[in-house]
C-alpha positions as CSV (number, residue, x, y, z in Angstrom):
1,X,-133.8,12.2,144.8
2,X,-134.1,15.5,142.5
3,X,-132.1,17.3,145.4
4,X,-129.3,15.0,144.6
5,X,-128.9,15.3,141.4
6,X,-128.9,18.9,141.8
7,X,-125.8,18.7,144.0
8,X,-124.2,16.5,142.1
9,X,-124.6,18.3,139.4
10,X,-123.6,21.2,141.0
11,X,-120.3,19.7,142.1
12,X,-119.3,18.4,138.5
13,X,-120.3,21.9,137.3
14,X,-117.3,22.8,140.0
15,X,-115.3,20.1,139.0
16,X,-115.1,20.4,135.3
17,X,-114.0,24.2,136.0
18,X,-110.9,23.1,137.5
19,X,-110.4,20.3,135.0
20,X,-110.5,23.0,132.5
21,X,-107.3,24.5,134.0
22,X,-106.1,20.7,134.4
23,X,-105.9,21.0,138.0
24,X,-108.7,18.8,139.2
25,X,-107.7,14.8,138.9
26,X,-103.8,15.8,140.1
27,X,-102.7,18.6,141.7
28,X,-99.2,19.4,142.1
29,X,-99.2,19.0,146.0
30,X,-101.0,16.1,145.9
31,X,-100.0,12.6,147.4
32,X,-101.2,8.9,146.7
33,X,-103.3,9.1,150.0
34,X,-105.4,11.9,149.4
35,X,-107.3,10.2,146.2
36,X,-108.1,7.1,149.0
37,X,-109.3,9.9,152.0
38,X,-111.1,11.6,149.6
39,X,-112.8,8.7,147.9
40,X,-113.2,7.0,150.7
41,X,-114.7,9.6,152.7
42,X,-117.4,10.8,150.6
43,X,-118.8,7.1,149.2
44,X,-118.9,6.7,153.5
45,X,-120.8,9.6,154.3
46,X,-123.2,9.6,151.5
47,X,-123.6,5.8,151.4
48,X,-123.6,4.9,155.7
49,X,-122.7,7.6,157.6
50,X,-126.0,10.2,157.0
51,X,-128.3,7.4,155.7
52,X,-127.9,5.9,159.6
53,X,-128.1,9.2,160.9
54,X,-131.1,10.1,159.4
55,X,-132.8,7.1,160.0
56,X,-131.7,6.7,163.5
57,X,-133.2,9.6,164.6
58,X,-136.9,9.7,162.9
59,X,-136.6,5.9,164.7
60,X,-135.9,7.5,167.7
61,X,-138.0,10.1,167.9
62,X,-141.0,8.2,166.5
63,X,-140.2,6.0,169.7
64,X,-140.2,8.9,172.4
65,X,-142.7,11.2,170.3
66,X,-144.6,10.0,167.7
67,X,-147.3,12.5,168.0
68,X,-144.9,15.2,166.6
69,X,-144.3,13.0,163.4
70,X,-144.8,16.2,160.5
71,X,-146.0,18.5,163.2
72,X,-144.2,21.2,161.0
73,X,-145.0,20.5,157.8
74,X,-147.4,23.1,157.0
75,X,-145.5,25.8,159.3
76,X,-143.9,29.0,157.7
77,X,-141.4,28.2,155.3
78,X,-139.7,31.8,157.1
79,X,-139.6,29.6,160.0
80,X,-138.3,26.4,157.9
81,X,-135.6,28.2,156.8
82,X,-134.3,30.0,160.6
83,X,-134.7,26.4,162.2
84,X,-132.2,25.1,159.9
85,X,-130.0,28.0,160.2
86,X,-129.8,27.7,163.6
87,X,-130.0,23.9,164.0
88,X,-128.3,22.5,161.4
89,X,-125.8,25.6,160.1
90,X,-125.4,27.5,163.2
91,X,-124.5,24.1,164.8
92,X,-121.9,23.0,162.6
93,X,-120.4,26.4,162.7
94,X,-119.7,25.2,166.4
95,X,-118.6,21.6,165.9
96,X,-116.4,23.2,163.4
97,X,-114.7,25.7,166.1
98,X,-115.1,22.9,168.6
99,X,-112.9,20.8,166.4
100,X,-109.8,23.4,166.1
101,X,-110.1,24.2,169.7
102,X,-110.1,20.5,171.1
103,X,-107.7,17.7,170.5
104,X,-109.5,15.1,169.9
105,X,-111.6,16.6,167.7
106,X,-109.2,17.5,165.7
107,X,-107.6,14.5,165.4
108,X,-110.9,13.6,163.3
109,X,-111.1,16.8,161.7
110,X,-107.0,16.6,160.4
111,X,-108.5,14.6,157.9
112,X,-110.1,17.8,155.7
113,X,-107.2,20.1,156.7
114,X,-104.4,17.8,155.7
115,X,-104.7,18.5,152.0
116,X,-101.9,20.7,150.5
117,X,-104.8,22.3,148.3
118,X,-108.3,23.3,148.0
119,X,-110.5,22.0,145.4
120,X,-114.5,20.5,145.4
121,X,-112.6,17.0,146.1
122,X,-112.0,18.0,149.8
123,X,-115.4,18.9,150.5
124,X,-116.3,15.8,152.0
125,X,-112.9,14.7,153.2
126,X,-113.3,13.9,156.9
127,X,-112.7,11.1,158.9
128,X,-116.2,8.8,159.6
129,X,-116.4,9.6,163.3
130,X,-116.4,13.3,162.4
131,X,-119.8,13.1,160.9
132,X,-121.1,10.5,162.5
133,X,-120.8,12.5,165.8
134,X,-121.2,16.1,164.1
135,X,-124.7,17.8,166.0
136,X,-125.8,19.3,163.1
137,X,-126.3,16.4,160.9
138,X,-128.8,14.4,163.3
139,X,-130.8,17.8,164.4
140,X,-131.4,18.3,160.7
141,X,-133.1,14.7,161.0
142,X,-135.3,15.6,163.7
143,X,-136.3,18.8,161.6
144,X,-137.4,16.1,158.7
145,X,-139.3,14.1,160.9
146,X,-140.6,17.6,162.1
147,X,-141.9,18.1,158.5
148,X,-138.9,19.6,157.2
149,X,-138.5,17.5,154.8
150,X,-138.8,19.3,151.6
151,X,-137.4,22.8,152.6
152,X,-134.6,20.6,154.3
153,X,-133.8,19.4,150.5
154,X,-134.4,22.8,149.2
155,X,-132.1,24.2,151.9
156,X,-129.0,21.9,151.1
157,X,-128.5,22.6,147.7
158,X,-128.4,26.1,148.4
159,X,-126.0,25.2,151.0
160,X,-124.0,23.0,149.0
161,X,-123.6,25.5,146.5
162,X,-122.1,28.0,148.9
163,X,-119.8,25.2,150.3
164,X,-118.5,23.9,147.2
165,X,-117.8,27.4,145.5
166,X,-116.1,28.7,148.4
167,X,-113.6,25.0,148.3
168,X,-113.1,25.4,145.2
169,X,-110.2,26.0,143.3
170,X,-112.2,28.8,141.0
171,X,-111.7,32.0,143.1
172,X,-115.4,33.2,141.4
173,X,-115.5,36.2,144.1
174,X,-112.4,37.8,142.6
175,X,-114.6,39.5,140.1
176,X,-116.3,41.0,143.1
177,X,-113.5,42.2,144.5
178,X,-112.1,43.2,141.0
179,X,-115.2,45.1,140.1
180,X,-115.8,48.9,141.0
181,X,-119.4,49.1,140.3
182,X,-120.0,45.4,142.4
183,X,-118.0,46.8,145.9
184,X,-121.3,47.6,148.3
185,X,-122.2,43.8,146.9
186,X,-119.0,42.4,147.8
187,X,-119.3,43.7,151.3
188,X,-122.5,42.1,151.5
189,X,-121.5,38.9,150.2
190,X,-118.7,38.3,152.0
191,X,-119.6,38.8,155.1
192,X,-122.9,36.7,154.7
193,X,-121.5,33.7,153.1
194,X,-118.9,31.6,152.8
195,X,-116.1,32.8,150.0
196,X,-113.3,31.3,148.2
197,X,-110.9,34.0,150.0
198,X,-112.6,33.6,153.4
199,X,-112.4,29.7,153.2
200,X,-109.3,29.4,151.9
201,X,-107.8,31.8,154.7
202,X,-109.1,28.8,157.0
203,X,-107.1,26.0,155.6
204,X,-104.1,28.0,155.0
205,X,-100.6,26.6,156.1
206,X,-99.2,29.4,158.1
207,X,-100.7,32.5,159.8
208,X,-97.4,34.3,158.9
209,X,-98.5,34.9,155.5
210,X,-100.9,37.3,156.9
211,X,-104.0,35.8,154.9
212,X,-104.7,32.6,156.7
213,X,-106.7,32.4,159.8
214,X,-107.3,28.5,160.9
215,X,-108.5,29.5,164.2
216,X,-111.8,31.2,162.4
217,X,-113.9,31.5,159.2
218,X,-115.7,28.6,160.4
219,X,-118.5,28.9,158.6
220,X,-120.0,26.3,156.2
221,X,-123.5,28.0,154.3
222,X,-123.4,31.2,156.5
223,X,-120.0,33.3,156.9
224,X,-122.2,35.5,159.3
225,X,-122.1,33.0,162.2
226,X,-117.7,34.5,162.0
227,X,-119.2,37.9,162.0
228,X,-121.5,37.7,164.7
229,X,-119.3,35.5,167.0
230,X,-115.8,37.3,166.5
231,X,-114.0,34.8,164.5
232,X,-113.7,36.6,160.7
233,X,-111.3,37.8,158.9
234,X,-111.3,38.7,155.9
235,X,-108.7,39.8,153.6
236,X,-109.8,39.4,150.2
237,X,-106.3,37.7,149.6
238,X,-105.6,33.9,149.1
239,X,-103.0,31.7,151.1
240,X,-99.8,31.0,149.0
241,X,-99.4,26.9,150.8
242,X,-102.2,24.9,152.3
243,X,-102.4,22.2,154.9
244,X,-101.9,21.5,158.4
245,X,-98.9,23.0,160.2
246,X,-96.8,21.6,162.9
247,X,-98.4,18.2,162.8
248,X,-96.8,15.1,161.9
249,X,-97.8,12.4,158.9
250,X,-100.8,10.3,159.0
251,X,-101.9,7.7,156.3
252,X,-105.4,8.0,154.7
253,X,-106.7,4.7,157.0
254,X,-105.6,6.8,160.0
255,X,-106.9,9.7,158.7
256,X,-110.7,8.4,158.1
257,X,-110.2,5.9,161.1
258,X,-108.6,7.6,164.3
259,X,-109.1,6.6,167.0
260,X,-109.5,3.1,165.6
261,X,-106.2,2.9,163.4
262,X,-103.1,5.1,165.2
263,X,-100.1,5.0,164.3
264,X,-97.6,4.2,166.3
265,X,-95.1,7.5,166.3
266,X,-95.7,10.0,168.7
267,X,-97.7,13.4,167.8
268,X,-95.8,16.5,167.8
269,X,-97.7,19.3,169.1
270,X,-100.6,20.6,167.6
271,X,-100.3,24.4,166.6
272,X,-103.9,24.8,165.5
């Protein structure tokens, strides 16, 4: 439970940043929905959704191969660390692309993207189908029943941190950017991670603005996975408007429930 607390503590730290520029309970693009997706969302995934995932597959693997229970456990933590890279980060780098290059994906994706804003509060916003079906989540529970238990929890909140500062409404890497002396660091950085300017260029509203860039800067923990697969860009800049463009309306129980609630108008094409 320690690991949790340190996320959670992590994401209030977040939080109470942009409530200190009284931009974190209401924002000025927001609408009644996007309280109920975001609430909604996040008490699903962290109260069902990865509990069952989790649980689901030590069951099944303890069915088909029980001998491999902690097999792992007193392995290389250098090792640790490149199997969750690869199997739990490296594959939700693709399920992330996968989801703006497919259309039914996205339709479970829309849910993160159709916020007019980014803030901690969307970190989570998805709709329940999204994670329940997203690779990375139930490889990373194979990896625990592997033994990877520990470095797994070790892992996340390192991960989370990443993925929560670069949502977030705090732009922290500005000062990199801002700051001679830090430049070769910046480099680094931002092409290793995941920033505020190179996330936010990924839920920009419009590609005219010649910052965002929704068909890459996929990455969650890593911003490398962009780098080594050809779909970066960075610009050191932030989008102006955010959200989803050239897609029609959608409540918050479509948006957390599709394909189970639709609504009944017809879709307009998809430009992401």
């Amino acid at each position: 439970m320690t690991f949790q607390y340190a996320i959670l503590a992590i994401f209030v730290t977040f939080a109470l940043i942009e409530a200190k520029n009284g931009k974190f309970f209401r924002k000025e693009s927001e609408v009644k929905s996007d309280g109920y997706v975001e609430i909604i969302g996040s008490l699903m995934l962290f109260m069902f959704t990865q509990p069952l995932i989790l649980f689901t597959s030590a069951f099944l693997m303890g069915q088909a191969l029980p001998e491999y229970a902690g097999v792992l456990a007193n392995s290389s933590i250098v090792l640790h660390i490149a199997l969750l890279l690869i199997f739990d980060d490296m594959m939700q780098y693709w399920w992330h692309r996968a989801s703006h290059n497919s259309r039914f994906l996205y339709f479970l994706h829309r849910a993160h993207h159709n916020a007019k804003y980014m803030s901690v509060r969307i970190v989570y916003r998805n709709n329940f189908f999204y994670y329940l079906l997203m690779p990375s989540i139930w490889f990373s529970g194979v990896l625990i029943y592997l033994g990877l238990g520990w470095s797994y929890a070790v892992y996340l909140v390192f991960k989370m941190l990443v993925i929560i500062g670069a949502h977030s409404e705090w732009k922290w890497d500005r000062a990199l950017y801002s700051t001679k002396a830090l430049a070769p660091l910046a480099w680094v950085v931002e092409r290793t991670i995941s920033t505020p300017s190179t996330h936010s260029a990924h839920h920009g509203l419009t590609m005219e603005d010649g910052v965002t860039h929704y068909k890459g800067n996929y990455g969650n923990l890593l911003f490398l996975w962009d780098v080594l697969f050809g779909t970066a860009k960075i610009t050191r800049r932030y989008p102006d408007k955010y959200g989803i463009e050239g897609m029609r309306k959608a409540e918050w129980a479509e948006q957390l429930f599709w394909p189970l609630i639709k609504s009944k108008k017809k879709p307009t094409k998809i430009t992401e």
